[in-house]
N, CA, C and O atoms as CSV, one atom per row, in Angstrom:
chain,resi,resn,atom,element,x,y,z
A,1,UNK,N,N,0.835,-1.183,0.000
A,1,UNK,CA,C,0.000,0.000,0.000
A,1,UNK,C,C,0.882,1.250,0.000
A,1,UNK,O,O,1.869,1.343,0.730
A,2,UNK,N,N,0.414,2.389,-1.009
A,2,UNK,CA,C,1.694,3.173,-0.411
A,2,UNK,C,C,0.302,4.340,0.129
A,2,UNK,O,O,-0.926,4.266,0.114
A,3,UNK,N,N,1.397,5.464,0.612
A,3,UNK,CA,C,0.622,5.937,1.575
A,3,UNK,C,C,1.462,7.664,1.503
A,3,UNK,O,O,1.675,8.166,2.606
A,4,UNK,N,N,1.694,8.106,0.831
A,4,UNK,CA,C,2.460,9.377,0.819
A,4,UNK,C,C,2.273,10.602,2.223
A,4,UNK,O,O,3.020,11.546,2.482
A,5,UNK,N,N,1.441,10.314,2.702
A,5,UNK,CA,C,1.066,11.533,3.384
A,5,UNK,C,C,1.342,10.999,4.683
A,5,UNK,O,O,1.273,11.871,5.549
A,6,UNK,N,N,1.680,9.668,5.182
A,6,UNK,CA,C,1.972,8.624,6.705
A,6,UNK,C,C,3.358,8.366,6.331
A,6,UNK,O,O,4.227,8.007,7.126
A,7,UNK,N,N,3.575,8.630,4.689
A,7,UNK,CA,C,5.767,8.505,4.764
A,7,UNK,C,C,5.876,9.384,5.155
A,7,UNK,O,O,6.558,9.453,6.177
A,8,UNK,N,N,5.166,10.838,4.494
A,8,UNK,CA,C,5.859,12.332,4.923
A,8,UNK,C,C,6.081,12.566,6.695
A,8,UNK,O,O,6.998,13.158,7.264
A,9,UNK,N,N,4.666,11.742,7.392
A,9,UNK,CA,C,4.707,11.781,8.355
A,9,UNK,C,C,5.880,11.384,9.281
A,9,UNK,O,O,6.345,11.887,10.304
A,10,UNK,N,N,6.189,10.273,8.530
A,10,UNK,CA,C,7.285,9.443,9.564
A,10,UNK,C,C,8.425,10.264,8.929
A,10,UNK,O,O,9.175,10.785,9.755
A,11,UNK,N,N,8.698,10.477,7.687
A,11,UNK,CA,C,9.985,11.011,7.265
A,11,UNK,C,C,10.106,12.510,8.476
A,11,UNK,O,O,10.972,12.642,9.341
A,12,UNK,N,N,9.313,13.182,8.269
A,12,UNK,CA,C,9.220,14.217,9.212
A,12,UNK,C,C,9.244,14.169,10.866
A,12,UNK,O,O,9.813,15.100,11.436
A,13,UNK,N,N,8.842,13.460,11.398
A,13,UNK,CA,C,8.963,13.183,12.795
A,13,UNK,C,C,10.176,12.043,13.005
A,13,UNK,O,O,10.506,11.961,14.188
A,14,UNK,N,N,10.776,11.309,12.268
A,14,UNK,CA,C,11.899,10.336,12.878
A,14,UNK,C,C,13.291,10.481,11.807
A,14,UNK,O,O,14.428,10.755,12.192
A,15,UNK,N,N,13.041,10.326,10.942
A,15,UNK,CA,C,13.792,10.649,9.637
A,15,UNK,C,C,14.571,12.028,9.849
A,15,UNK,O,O,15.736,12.019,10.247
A,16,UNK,N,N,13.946,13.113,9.594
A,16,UNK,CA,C,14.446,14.577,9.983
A,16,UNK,C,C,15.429,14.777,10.728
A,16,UNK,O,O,16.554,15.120,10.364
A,17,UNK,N,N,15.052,14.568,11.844
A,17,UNK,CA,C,16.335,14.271,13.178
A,17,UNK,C,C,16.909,13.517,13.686
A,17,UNK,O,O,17.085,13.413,14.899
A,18,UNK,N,N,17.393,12.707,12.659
A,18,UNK,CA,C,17.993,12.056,12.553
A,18,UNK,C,C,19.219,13.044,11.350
A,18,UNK,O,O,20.326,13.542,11.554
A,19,UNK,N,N,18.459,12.983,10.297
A,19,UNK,CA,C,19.488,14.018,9.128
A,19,UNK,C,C,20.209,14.836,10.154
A,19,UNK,O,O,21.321,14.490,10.550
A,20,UNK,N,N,19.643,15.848,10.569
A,20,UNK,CA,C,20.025,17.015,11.365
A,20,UNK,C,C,21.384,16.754,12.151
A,20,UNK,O,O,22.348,17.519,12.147
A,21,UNK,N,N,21.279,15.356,12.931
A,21,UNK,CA,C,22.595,15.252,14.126
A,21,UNK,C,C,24.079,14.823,12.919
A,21,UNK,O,O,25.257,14.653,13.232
A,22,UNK,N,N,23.256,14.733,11.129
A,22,UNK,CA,C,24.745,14.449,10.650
A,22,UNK,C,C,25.649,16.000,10.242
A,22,UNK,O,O,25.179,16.962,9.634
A,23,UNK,N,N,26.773,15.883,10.682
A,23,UNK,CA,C,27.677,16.800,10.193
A,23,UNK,C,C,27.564,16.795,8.821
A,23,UNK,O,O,27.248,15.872,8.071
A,24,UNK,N,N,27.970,18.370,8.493
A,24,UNK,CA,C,27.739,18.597,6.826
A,24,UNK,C,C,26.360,18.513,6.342
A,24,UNK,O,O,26.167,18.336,5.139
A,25,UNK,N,N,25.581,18.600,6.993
A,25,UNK,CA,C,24.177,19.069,6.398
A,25,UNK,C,C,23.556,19.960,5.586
A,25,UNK,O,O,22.662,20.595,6.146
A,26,UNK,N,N,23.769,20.239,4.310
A,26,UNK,CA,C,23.128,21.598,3.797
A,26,UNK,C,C,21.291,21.490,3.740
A,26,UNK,O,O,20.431,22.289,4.110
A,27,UNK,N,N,21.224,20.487,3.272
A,27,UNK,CA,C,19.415,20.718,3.135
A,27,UNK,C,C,19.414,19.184,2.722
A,27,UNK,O,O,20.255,18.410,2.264
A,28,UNK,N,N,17.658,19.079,3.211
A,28,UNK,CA,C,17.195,17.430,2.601
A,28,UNK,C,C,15.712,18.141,2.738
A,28,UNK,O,O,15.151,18.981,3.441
A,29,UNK,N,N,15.322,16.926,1.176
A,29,UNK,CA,C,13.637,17.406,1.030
A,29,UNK,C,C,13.278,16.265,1.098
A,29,UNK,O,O,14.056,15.318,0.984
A,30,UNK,N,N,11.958,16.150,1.308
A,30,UNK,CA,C,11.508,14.728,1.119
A,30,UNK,C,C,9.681,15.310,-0.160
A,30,UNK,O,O,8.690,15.896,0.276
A,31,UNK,N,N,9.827,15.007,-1.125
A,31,UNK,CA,C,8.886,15.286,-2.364
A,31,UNK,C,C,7.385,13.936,-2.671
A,31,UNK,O,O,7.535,12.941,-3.382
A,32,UNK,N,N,6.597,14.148,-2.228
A,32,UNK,CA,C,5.364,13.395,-3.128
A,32,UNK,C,C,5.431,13.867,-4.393
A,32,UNK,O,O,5.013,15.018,-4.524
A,33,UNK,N,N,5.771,13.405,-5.220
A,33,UNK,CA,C,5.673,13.739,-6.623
A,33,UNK,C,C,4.345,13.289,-7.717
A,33,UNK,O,O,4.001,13.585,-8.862
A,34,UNK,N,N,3.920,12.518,-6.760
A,34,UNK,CA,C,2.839,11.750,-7.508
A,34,UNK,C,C,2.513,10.902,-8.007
A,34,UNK,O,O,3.306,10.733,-8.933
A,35,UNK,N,N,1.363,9.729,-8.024
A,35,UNK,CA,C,1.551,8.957,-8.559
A,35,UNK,C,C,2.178,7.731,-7.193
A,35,UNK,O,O,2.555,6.675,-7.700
A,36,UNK,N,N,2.250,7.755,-6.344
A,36,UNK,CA,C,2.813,6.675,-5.688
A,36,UNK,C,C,4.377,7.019,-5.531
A,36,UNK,O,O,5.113,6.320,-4.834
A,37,UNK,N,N,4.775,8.022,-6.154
A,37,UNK,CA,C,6.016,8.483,-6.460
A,37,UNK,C,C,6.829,9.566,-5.464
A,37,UNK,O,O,6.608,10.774,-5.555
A,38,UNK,N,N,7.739,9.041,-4.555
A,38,UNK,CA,C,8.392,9.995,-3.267
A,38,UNK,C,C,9.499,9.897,-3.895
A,38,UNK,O,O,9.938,8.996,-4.610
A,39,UNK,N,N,10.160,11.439,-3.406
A,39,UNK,CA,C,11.611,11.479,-3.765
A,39,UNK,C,C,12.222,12.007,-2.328
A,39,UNK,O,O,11.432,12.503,-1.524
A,40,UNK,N,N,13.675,11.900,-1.982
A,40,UNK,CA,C,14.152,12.833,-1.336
A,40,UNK,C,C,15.475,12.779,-2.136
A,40,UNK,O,O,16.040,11.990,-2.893
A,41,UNK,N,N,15.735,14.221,-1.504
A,41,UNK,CA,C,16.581,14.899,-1.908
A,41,UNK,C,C,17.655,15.485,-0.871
A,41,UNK,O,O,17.087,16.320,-0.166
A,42,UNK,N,N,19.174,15.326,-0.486
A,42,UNK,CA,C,19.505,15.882,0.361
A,42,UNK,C,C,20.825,16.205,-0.220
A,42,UNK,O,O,20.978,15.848,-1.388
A,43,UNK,N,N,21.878,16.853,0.401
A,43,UNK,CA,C,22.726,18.363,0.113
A,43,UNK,C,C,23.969,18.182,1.046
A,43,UNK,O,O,23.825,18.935,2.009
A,44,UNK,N,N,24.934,17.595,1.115
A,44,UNK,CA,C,25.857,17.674,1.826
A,44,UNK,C,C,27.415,18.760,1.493
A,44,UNK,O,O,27.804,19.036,0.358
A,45,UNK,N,N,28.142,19.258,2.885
A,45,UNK,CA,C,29.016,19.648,2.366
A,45,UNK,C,C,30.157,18.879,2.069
A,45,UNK,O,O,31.179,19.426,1.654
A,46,UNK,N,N,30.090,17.787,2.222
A,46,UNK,CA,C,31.026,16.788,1.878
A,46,UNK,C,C,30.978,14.790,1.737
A,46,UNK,O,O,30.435,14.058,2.564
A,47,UNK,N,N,31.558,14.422,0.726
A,47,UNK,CA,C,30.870,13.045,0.896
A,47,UNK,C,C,30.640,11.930,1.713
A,47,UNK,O,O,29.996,10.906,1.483
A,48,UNK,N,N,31.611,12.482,3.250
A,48,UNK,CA,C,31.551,11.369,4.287
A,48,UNK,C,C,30.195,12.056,5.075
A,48,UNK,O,O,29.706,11.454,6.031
A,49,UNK,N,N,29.768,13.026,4.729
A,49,UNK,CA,C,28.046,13.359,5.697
A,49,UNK,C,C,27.275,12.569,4.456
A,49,UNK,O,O,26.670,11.627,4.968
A,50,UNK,N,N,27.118,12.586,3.375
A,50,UNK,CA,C,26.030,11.835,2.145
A,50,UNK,C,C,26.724,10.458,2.413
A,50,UNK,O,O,25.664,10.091,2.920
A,51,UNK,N,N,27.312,9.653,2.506
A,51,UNK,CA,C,27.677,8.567,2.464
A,51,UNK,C,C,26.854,7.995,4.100
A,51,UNK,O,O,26.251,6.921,4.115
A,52,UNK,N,N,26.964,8.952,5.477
A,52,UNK,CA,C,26.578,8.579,6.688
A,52,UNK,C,C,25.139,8.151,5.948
A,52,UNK,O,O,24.517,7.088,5.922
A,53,UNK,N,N,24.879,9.563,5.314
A,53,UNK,CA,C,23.038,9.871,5.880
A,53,UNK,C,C,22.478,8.554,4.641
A,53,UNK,O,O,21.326,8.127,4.723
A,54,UNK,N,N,23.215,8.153,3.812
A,54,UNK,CA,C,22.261,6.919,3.194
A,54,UNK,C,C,22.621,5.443,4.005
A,54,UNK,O,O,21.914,4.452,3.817
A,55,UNK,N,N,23.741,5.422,4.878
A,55,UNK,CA,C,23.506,4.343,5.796
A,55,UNK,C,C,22.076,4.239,6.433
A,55,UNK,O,O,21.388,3.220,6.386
A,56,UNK,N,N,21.555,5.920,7.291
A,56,UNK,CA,C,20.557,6.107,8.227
A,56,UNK,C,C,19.836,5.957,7.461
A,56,UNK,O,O,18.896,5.239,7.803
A,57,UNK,N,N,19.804,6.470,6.090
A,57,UNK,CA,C,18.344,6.092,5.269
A,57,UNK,C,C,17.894,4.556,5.073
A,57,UNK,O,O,16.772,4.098,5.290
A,58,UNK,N,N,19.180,3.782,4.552
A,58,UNK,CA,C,18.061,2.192,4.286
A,58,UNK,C,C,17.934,1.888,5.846
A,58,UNK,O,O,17.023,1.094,6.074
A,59,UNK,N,N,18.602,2.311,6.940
A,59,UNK,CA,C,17.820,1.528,8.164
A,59,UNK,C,C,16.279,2.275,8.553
A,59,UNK,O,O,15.306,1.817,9.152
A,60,UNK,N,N,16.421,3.037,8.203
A,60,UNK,CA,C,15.196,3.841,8.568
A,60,UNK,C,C,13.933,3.555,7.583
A,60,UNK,O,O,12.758,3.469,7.939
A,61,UNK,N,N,14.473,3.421,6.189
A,61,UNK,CA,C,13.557,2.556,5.092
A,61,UNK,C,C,13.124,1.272,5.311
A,61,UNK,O,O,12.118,0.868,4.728
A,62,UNK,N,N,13.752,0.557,6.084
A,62,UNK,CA,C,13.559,-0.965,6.486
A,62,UNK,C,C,12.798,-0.537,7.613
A,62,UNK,O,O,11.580,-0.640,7.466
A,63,UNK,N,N,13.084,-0.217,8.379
A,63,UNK,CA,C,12.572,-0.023,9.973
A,63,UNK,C,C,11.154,0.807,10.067
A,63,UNK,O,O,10.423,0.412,10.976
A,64,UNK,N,N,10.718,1.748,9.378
A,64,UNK,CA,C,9.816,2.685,9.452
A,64,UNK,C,C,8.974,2.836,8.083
A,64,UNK,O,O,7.843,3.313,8.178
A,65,UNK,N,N,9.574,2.368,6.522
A,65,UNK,CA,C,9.273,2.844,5.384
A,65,UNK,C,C,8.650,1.464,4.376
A,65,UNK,O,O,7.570,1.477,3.785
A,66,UNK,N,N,9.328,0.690,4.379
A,66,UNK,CA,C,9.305,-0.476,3.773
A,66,UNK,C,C,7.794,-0.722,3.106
A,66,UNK,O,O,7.570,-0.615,1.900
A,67,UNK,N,N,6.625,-1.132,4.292
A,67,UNK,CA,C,5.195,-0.862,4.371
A,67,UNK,C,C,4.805,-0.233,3.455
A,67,UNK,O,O,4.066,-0.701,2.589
A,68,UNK,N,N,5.294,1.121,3.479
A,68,UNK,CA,C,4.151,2.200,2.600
A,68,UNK,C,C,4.794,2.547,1.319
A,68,UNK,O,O,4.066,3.243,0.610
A,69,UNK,N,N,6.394,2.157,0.621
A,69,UNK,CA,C,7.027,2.218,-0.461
A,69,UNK,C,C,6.465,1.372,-1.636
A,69,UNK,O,O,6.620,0.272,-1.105
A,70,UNK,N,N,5.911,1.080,-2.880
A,70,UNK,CA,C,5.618,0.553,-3.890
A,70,UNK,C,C,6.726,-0.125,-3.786
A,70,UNK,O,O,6.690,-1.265,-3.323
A,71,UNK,N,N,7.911,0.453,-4.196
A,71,UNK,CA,C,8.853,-0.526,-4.738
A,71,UNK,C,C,10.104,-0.261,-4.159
A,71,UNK,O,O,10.199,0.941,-3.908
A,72,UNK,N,N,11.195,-0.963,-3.819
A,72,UNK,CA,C,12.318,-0.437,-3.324
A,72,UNK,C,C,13.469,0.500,-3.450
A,72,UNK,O,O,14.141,0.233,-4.446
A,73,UNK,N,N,13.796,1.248,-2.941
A,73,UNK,CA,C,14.555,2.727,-2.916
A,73,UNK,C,C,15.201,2.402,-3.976
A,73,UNK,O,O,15.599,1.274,-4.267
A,74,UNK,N,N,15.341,3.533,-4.674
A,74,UNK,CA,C,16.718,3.352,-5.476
A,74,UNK,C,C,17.798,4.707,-5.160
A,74,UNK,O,O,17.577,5.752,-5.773
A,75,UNK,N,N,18.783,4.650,-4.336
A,75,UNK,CA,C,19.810,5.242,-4.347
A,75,UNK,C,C,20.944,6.130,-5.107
A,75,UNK,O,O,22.095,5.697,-5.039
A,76,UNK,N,N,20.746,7.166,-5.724
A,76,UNK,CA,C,21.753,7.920,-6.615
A,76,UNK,C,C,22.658,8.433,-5.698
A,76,UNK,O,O,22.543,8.173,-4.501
A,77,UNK,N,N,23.624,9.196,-6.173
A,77,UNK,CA,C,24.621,10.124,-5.248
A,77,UNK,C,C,25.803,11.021,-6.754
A,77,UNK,O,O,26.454,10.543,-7.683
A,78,UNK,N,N,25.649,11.909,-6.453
A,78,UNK,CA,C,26.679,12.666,-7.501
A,78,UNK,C,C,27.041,14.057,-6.659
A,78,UNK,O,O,26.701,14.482,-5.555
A,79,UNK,N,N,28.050,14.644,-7.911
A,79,UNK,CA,C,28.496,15.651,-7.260
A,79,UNK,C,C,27.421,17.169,-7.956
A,79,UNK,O,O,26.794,17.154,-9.015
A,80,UNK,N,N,27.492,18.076,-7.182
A,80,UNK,CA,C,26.633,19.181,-7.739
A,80,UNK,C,C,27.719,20.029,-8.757
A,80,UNK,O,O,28.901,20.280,-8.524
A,81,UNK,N,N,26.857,20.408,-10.046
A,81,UNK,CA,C,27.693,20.594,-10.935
A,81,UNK,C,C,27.360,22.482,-11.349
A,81,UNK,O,O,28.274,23.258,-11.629
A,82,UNK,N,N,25.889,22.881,-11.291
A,82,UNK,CA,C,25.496,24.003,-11.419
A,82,UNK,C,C,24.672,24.119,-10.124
A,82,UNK,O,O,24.220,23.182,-9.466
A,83,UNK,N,N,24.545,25.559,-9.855
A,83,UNK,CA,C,23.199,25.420,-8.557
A,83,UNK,C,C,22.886,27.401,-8.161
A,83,UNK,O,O,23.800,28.179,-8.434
A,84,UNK,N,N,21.879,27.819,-7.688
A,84,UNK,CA,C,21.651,29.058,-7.424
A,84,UNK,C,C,21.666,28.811,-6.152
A,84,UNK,O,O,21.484,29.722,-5.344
């Protein structure tokens, strides 16, 4: 079942602060895009804080997310190339 508005929930109340205690934090979104379709998005100043925070993410995807996901995460990571 997915459930966009009980992920945002949990992403927002357990997920969040969790991001927050990692060093190098610039920003993380978490997006209903539609369609059954969640994105997040997060912003580090360096790759050992993005490398932590997708450890915390699949435990937190297993532990809290799993349930309400269609299909299983898929993981990108790159470097930022343009940005305002």
């Amino acid at each position: 079942m997915t459930d966009p508005a009980e992920a945002g929930r949990r992403v927002n109340e357990v997920f969040v602060p969790l991001m927050r205690e990692i060093s190098g934090l610039v920003a993380y979104y978490w997006v209903d895009a539609g369609n059954g379709v969640m994105v997040s998005t997060s912003v580090f100043e360096d790759e050992a804080g993005a490398e932590e925070s997708i450890r915390k993410a699949a435990d937190f995807v297993r532990d809290h997310l799993a349930s309400l996901l269609p299909d299983p995460p898929e993981v990108m990571a790159g470097h930022v190339v343009a940005s305002v």
